[in-house]
N, C-alpha and C positions, 0 to 999 in steps of 0.2 A: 329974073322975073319970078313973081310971087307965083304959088300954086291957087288956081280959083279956090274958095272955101267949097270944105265939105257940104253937099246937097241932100236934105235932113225931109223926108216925107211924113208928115204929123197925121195920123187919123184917129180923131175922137171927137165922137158924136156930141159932147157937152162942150156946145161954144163956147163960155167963158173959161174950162179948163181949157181950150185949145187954142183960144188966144192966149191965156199965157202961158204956155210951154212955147208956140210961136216966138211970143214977147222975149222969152228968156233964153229961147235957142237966136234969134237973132242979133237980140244984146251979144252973146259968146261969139258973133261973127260967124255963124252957118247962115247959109241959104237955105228956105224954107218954103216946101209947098205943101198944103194942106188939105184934107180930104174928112169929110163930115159923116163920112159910112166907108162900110168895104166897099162898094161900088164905085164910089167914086176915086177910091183909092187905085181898084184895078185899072180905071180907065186912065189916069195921070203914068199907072205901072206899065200899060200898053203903050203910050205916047214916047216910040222911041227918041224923041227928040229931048227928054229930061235924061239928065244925069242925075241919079240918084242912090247916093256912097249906103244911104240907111232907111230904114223905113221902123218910125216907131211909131207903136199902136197901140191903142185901148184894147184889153183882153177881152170886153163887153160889151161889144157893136151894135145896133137894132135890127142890121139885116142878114150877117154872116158875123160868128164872131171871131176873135182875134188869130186863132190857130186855122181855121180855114181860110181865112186872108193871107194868113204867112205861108200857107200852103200854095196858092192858088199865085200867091206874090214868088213863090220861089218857083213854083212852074213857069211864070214871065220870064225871070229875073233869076236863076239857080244861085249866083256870089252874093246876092243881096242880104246884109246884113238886117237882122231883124232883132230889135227893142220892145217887147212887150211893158207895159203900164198896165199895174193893176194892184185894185186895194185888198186882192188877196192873194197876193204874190206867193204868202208861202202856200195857198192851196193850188196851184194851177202847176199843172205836168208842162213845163218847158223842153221841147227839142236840148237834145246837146248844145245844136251849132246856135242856137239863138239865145236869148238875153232876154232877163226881165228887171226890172227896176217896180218898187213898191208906189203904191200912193198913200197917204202925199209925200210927194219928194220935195227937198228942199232945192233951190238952186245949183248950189256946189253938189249934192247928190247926182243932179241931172248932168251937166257940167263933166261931173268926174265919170259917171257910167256911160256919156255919149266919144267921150274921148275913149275911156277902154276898148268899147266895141269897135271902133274906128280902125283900132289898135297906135295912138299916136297920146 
């Protein structure tokens, strides 16, 4: 028996970016729920009924931005692997334990940095 695919949590407030990071984390065969602010990110993160292996985010949220969600997401969730996006990757101070990826990413970018984090 197969393992279910990894369950991939997307939050970013620019629809169109976040359909397609959806579009192209689905294509790869992750499960994908998505969230349009922190807020609604925390409440899918409260919902102990989701399995959720990652949670990747915009660094530039409208309501809380990206490290106070990773905060707030690791106080739910303490093993939750965390994926920041952002178009100035190399200026944003990244925790150890978590992960950032630049924008724009290209597909295999995305692809190869969601498998590393995974660790698979």
């Amino acid at each position: 028996m197969s393992t279910p695919a990894p369950t991939i949590l997307v939050v970013e407030d620019d629809d169109i970016v976040r359909m397609l990071i959806v579009d192209v984390l689905e294509e790869l065969e992750f499960t994908v729920l998505e969230a349009a602010d922190g807020e609604q990110a925390l409440e899918t993160l409260r919902d102990e009924s989701h399995t959720i292996d990652l949670m990747m985010t915009d660094f530039g949220l409208p309501d809380i931005d990206g490290r106070e969600l990773a905060n707030q997401a690791r106080a739910l969730r303490p093993t939750l692997p965390i994926l920041f996006a952002s178009g100035y990757a190399e200026n944003i101070d990244v925790p150890a334990d978590m992960h950032v990826i630049g924008k724009p990413f290209s597909i295999d970018q995305l692809r190869d940095k969601v498998k590393q984090v995974l660790g698979n």
